[in-house]
N, C-alpha and C positions, 0 to 999 in steps of 0.2 A: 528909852528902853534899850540897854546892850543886847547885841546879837545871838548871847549866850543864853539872856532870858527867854527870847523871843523863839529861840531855836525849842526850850524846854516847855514852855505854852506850847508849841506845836504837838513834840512828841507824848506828852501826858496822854494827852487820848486815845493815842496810840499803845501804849504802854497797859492801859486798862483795857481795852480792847484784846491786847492777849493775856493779860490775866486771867481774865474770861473764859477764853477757849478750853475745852473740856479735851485733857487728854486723848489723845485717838485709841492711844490701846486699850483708855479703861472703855470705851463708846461700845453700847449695845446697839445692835439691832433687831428689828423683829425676823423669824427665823420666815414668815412669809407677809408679802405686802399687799394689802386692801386692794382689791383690783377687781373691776365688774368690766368683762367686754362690751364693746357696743352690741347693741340691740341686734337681732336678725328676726326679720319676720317672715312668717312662709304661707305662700297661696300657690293654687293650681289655677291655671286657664280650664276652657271649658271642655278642650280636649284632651287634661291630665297634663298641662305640660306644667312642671314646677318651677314655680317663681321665687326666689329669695330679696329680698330688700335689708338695705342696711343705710339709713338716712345719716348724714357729717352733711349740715349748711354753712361747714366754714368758707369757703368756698363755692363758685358761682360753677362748677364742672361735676360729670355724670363720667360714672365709669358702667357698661354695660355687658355683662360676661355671656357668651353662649358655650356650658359645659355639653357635648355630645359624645352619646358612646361609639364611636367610630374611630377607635385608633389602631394602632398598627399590628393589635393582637387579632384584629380581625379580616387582615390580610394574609393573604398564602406568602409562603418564603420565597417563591420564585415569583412575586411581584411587590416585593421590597420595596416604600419608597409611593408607593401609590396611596396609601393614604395621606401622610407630609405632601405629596403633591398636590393634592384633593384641593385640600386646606389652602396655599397658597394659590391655584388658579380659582378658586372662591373669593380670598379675600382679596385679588386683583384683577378677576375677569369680568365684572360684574353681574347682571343676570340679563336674564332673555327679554325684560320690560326694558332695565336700564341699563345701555351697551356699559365697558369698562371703563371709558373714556367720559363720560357724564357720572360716571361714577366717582369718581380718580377727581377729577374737578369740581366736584362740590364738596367732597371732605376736604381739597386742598384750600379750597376759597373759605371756608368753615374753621378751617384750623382743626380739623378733626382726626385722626388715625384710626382704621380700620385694621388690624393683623389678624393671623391666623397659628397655629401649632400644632404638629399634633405630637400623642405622647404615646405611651404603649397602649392606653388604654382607653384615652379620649380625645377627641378634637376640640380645640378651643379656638374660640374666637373672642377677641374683645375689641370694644369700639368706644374713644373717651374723646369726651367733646364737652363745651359748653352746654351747660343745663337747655341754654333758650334754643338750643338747634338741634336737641332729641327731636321733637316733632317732625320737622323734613328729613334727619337723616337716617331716623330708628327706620324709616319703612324699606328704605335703599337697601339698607345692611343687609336685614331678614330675606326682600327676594333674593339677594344673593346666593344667601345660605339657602334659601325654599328651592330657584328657581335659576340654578347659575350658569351662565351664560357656557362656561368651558370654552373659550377661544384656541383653535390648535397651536395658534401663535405665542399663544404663552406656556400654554403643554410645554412645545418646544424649547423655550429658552427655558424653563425650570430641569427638562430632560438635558439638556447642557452642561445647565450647571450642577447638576450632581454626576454626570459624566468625568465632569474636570476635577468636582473634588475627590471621587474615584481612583482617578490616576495619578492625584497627588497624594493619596493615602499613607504610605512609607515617606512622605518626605520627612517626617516630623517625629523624631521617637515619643516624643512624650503622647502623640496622639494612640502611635504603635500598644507599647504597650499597656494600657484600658483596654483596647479592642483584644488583646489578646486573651485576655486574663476575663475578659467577661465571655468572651467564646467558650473559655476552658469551663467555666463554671454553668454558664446557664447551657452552651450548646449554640452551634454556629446556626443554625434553622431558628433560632429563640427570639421574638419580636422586642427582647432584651441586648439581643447580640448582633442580630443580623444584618448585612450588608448589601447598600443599595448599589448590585454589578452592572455594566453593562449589557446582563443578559436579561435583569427585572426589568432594566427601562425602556427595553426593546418588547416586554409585555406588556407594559405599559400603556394604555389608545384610550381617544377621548372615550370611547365607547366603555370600555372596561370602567373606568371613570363616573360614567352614567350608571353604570349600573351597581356599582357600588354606591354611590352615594345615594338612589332610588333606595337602596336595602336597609341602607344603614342613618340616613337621615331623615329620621320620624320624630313622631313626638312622642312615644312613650323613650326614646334615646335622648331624648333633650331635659336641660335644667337652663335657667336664664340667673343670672343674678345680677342686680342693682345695686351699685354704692353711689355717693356723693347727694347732693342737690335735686332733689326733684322730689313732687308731692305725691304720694303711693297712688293714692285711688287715679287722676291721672294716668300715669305710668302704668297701671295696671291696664286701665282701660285702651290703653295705648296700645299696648304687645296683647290685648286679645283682638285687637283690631286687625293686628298686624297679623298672628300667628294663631287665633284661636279657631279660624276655620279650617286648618292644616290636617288631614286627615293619615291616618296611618295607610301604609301600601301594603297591597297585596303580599310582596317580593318579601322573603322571611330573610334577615340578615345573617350572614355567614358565623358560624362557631366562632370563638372567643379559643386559640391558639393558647397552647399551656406556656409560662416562663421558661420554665424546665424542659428541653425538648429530647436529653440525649443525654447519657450519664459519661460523664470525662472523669479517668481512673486518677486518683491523690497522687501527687509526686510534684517532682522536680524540671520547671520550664524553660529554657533556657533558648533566649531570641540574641542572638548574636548579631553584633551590631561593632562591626569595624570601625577603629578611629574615636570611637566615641569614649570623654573622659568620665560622664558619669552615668553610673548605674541606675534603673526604676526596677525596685522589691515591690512585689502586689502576691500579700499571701493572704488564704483564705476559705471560709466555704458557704455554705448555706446560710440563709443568716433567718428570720423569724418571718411569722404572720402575725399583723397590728393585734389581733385580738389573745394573743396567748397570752394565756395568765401571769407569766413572768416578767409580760412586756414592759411595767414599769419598775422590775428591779434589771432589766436591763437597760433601761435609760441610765442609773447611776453606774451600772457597771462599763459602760460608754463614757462615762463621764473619766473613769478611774482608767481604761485602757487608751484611750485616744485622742479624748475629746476635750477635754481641762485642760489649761496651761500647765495641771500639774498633772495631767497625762503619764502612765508609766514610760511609752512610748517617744513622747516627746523628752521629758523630765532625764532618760536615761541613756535616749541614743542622740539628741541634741545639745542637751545642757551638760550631761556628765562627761561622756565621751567625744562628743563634738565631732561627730559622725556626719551629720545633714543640719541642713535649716529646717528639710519639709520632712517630718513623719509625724501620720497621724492614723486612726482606725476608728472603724464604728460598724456596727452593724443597722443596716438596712431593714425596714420592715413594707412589706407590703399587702394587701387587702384581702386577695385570696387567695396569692401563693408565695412562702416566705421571700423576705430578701436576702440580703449577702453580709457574711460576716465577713468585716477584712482590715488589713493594715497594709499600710504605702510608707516607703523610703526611698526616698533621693539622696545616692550617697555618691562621692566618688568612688572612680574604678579600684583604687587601690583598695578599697573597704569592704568592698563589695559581701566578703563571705561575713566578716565581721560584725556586719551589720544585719545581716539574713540570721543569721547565729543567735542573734540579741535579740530579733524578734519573737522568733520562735521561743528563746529561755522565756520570753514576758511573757507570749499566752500562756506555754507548760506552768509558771509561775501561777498566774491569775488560776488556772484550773486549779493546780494541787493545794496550792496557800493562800489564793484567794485574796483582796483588798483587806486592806488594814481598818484600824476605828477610823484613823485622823483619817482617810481618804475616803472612807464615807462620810464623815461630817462636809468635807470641802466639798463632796460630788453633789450630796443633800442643800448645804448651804446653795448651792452657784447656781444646781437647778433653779432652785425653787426663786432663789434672785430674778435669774432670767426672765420666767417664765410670763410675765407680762409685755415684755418684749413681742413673744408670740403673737402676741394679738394686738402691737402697736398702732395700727393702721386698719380702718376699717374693710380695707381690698381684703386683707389676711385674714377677718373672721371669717367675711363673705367664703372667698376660697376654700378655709379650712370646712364652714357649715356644709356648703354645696359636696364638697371630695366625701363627704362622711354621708351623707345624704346617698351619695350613685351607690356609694357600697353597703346601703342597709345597715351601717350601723348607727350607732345614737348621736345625732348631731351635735351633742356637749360632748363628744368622747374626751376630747383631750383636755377638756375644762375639769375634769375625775380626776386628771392624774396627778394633782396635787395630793388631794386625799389620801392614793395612793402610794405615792412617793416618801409621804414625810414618817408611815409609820416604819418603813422599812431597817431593818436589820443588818448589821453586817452579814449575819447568818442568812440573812435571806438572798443579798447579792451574790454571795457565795457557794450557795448549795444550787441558783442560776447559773453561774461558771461552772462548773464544778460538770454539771449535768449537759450545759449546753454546747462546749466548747470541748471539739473533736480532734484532735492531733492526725488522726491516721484519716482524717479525710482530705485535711490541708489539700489544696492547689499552690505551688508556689510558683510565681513567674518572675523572671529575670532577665530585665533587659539590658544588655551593656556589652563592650568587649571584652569578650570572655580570657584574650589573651592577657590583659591589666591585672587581672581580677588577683586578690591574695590568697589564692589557695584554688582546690579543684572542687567545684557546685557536688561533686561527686560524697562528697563528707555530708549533704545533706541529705541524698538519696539518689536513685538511678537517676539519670538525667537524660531529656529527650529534646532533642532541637525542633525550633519552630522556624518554618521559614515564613516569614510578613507578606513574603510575594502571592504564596496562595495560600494563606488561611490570614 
């Protein structure tokens, strides 16, 4: 057999093989894909505390959540930093049965991880280990969180190290300006804004400590959730062993601190920053609460301002103009008080106005003229693509069940917004813009050296210096 024969026996099958293939352009697809999230099952202990379970036996490992209402909205502004510390001398101090050091050494010998966090508005803990070592280490954890030791010695180095990163605050523009532009918006006092100074850590004492966490670490303030490997009734029986005799305290927790602390008048920010070759644009204002009615035609209008690769923002100030890599917007939503509507660019100094200029025409734009058809199909399509993504991972139902759960609203909230996404209208994204997107409230902040810059920030409106040293 010549080599020319042998060579064309090979390719034949090849050859049919792409015969075969079905043009790409002409390929449908479905406009949304068969998708059932994992299961979430939900019980109470016997003293109300709510349990979440989410069984995946791919795997020989237990993820354990403890969601608490004890976050930073329920500290005062002048002790900043006291609940974030709470949380880490918990998950490293041990408790008052079992020092830190017997602590620390058997999730180390275990292979296990114990952390802590906390957020505006809860404190979390989670603890992930091998299925066969819940038993000895679930009861460790819980007295921690019930019954925690608070060592001064670790007060101290936590109080350290948020001193040191204090004093490096302005090293880093990019950290700068966020902190400024969320000050301007929510309010420098705002459990959203506010900064842990030298003068909260000095309010700071184990005492203070004790007594917040006596107020705030009960059981109508906790959720537990379970993912991974482990059999429910077990597990269940397990954490009321652990936690079901835990009785609420007398001591009533502190007010729940509003986001919004302090109204900051619309205009023009300008953080001057010598030497520096590029700009950060952060304009913006109020942005929604999860429940407004409009919520799911602002998901596509998110989709069409900021957040698609065919983003206007992207689409016009990166790809057309070649202005930045990074611009992108969105708005924010949060549970019982809106988030933040906004857009960010990183441009260089020489662009600087040019690119503030081009943001502004795309919201004024999106307001008066609104998304087009073809960019609600794209924002429609990509969604609704996505959306299983969401819930790739059974930690992500868990999380999403539990967060929906603390705020009373319907535990399938976001499993609806299909429903509601796919009948939507261009009319309807647009009569959402139209309504919701406020020009005379804008906040714009401008970090960079103002000397570079192509033109005077003054073209955009009065302009007011911010010094980084003390705000």
């Amino acid at each position: 057999m010549s080599r020319k024969i042998a060579l064309l026996l090979f390719l034949l099958p090849l050859t049919w093989g792409i015969a075969k293939i079905k043009d790409p352009r002409t390929m449908e697809f479905p406009a949304r894909l068969d998708f059932t999230p994992h299961q979430v099952d939900r019980f109470s202990l016997s003293n109300g505390i709510q349990v979440f379970f989410v069984e995946d036996h791919e795997l020989p490992v237990t993820g354990i959540t403890f969601l608490i209402d004890a976050g930073k909205n329920r500290v005062p502004a002048d002790h900043a930093g006291l609940a974030d510390i709470l949380v880490d001398v918990i998950a490293k101090g041990g408790s008052n049965q079992v020092p830190k050091d017997i602590l620390q050494d058997s999730l180390d010998r275990f292979g296990a991880s114990f952390t802590g966090s906390a957020g505006t508005e809860e404190a979390t803990f989670n603890l992930h280990l091998l299925s066969e070592h819940v038993p000895a280490l679930l009861p460790l954890v819980v007295g921690a969180i019930r019954d925690p030791a608070l060592p001064q010695n670790q007060l101290e180095v936590n109080k350290r190290q948020y001193l040191t990163s204090y004093q490096g605050r302005n090293d880093d523009p990019r950290s700068v300006a966020p902190r400024v532009f969320y000050k301007l918006i929510y309010g420098d006092e705002s459990p959203e804004a506010r900064e842990v100074t030298p003068v909260c850590l000095e309010n700071i004492t184990t005492e203070k400590l004790k007594k917040f966490h006596q107020a705030t670490y009960r059981p109508c303030h906790i959720m537990i959730g379970v993912e991974g490997d482990f059999d429910p009734k077990a597990m269940l029986n397990l954490l009321e062993r652990c936690m079901g005799g835990w009785q609420e305290p007398e001591a009533e927790p502190p007010d729940e601190a509003p986001l919004y602390t302090d109204h900051t008048s619309p205009g023009v920010y300008l953080v001057h920053w010598p030497g520096s070759v590029q700009s950060s644009i952060r304009i913006g204002h109020k942005g929604l609460l999860r429940d407004d009615p409009d919520y799911a035609a602002s998901r596509l209008f998110c989709e069409v301002y900021g957040g698609g690769w065919y983003a206007r923002l992207r689409k016009e100030i990166r790809v057309e103009r070649g202005l930045a890599y990074v611009a992108s917007g969105s708005i924010s939503t949060n549970f019982e008080e809106p988030g933040v509507f906004r857009g960010v660019c990183l441009t260089k100094s020489e662009t600087t106005l040019e690119a503030a200029k081009l943001m502004l025409e795309i919201i004024s734009d999106l307001k008066t003229e609104g998304i087009t058809q073809r960019e609600l199909e794209l924002a429609r399509s990509s969604w609704l693509a996505s959306f299983p993504a969401y819930y790739a991972e059974p930690d992500q139902v868990l999380s999403d069940r539990m967060e929906y759960a603390a705020h009373d609203y319907p535990i399938d909230f976001w499993d609806r917004l299909p429903d509601k996404i796919e009948p939507l209208t261009r009319e309807d994204v647009n009569s959402f813009a139209a309504e919701f997107i406020k020009p005379r409230d804008l906040i714009i902040v401008i970090l960079g050296d103002s000397t570079a810059f192509d033109g005077s920030l003054s073209e955009l409106g009065e302009v007011q210096i911010i010094d980084p040293e003390v705000y």
